[in-house]
C-alpha positions as a Markdown table, in Angstrom:
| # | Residue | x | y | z |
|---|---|---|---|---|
| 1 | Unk | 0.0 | 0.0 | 0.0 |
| 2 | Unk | 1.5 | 3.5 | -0.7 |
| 3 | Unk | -0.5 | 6.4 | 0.3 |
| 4 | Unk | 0.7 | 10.4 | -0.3 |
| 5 | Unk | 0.3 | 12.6 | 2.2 |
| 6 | Unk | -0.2 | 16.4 | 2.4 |
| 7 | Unk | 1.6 | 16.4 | 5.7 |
| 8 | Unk | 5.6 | 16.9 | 6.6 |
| 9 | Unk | 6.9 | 13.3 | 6.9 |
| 10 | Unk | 7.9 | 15.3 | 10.7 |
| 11 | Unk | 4.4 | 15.9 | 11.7 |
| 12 | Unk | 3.6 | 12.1 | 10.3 |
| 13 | Unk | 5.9 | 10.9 | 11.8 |
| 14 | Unk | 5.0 | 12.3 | 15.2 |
| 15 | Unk | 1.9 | 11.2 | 15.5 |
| 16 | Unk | 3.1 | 7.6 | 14.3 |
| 17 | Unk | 5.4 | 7.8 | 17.5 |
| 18 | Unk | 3.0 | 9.4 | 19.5 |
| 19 | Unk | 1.6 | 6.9 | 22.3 |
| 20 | Unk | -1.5 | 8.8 | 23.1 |
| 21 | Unk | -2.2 | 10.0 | 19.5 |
| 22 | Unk | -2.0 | 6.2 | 19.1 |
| 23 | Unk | -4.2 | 5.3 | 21.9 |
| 24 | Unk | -6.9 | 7.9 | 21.0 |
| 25 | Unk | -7.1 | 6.8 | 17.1 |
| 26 | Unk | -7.1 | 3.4 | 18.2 |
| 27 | Unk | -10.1 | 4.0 | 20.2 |
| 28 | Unk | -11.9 | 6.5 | 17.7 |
| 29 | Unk | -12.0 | 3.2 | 15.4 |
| 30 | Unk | -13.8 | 1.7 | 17.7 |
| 31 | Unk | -11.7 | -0.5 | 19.2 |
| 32 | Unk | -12.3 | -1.7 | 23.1 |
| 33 | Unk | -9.4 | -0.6 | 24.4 |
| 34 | Unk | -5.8 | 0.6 | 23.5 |
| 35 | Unk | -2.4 | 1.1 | 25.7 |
| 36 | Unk | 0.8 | 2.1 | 23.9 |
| 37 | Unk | 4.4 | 3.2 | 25.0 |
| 38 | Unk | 7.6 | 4.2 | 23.0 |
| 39 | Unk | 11.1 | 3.7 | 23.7 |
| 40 | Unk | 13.9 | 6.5 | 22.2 |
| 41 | Unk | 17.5 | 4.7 | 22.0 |
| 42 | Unk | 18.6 | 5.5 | 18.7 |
| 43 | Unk | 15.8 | 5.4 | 16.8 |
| 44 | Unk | 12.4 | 4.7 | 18.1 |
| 45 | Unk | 10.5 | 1.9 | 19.2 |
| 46 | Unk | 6.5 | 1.7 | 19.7 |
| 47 | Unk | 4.9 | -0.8 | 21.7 |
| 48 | Unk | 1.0 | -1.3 | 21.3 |
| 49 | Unk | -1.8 | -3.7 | 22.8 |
| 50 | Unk | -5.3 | -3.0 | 21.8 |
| 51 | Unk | -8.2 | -5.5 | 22.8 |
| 52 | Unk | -10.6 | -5.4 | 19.6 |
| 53 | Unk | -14.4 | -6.7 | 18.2 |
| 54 | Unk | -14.3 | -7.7 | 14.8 |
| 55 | Unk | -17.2 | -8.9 | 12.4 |
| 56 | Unk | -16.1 | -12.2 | 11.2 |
| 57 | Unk | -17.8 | -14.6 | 8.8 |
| 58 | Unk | -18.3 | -18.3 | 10.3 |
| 59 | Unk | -15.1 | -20.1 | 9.3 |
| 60 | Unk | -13.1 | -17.8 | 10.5 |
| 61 | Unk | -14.7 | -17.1 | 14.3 |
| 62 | Unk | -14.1 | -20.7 | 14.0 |
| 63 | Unk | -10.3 | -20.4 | 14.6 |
| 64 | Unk | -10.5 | -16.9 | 16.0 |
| 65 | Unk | -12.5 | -15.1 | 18.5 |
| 66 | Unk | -14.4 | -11.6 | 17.0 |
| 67 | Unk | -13.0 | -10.2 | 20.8 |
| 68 | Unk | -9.2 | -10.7 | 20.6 |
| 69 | Unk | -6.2 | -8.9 | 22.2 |
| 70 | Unk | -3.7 | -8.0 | 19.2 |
| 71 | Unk | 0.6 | -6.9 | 20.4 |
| 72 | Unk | 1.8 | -4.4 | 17.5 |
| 73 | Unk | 6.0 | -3.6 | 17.8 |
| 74 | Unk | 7.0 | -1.1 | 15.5 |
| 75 | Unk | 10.7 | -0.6 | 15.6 |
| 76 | Unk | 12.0 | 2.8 | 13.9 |
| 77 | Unk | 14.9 | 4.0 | 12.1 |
| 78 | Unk | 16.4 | 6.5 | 9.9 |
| 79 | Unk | 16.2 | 10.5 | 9.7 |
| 80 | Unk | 13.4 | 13.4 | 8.6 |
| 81 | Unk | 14.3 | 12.5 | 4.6 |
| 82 | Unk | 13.4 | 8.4 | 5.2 |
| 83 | Unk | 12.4 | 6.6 | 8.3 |
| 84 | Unk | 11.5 | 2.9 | 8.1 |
| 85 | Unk | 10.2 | 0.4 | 10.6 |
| 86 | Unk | 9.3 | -3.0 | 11.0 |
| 87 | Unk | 6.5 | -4.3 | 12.0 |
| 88 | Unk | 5.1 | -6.9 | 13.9 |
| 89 | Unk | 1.3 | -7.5 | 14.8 |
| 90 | Unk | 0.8 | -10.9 | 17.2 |
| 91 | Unk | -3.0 | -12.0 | 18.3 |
| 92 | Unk | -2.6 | -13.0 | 21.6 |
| 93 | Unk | -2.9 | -17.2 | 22.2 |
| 94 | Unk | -3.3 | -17.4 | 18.1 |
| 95 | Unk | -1.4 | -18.8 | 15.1 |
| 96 | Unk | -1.1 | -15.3 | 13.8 |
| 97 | Unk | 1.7 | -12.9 | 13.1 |
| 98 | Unk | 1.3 | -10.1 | 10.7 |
| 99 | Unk | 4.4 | -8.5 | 9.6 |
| 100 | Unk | 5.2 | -5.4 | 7.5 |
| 101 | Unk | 8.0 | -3.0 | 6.3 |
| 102 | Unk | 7.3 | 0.6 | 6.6 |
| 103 | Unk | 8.8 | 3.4 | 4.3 |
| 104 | Unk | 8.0 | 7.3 | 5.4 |
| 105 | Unk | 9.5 | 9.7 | 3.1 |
| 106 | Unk | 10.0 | 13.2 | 3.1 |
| 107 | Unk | 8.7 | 14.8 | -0.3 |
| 108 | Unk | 9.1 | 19.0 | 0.6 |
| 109 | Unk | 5.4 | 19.6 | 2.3 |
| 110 | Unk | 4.8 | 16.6 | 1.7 |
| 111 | Unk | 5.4 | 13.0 | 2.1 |
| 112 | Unk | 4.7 | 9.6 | 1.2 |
| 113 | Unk | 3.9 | 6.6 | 3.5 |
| 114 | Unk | 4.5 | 2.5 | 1.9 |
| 115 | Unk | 3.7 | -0.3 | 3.9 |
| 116 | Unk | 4.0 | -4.1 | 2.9 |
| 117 | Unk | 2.5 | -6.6 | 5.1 |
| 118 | Unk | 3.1 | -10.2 | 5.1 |
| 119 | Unk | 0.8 | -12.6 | 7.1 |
| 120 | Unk | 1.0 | -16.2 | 8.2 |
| 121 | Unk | -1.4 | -18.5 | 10.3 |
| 122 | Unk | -0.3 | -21.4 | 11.7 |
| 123 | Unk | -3.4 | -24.0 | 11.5 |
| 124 | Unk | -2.9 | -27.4 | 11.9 |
């Protein structure tokens, strides 16, 4: 997914690193509840556990609950012209791990935001 911004990839990039930005647009989606930290040693690394309802169709609320606890570590790097992170998305006591590379680049007033996800379930 690439999306362009009309934002600084600075002010993105705040709010991306921004534990109550997170937790308040985690929550305005409707999740059930959202707690995130960051940790600055070198670059920057974001720690997040939301508890979330999703609408699933039968098979799947087979395998997973529609009330699960999802762990998101996001682990940043690089300076105001290209920051990228990985990502990793874990559903607590499931076979599932999402990951995903993150690109956020600087483009004047601008910027532009990639991410490439990669998921795996583990089913028997």
């Amino acid at each position: 997914m690439e999306v362009k911004l009309n934002a600084t990839a600075d002010h993105v990039f705040g709010l991306l690193t921004d534990p109550r930005w997170l937790e308040a647009r985690s929550l305005t989606m409707g999740e059930l509840s959202a707690k995130c930290s960051a940790r600055k040693s070198g670059g920057v690394q974001i720690t997040m556990k939301r508890r979330v309802h999703r609408d699933l169709n039968a098979i799947v609320a087979k395998v997973i609950n529609p009330d699960s606890e999802i762990e998101i570590v996001e682990n940043w790097s690089g300076d105001a012209s290209r920051r990228t992170a990985t990502y990793t998305l874990s559903l607590i006591g499931k076979p599932i791990t999402v990951t995903a590379d993150i690109e956020l680049e600087a483009a004047g007033k601008a910027c532009t935001y990639r991410i490439k996800h990669l998921a795996k379930v583990k089913v028997p």
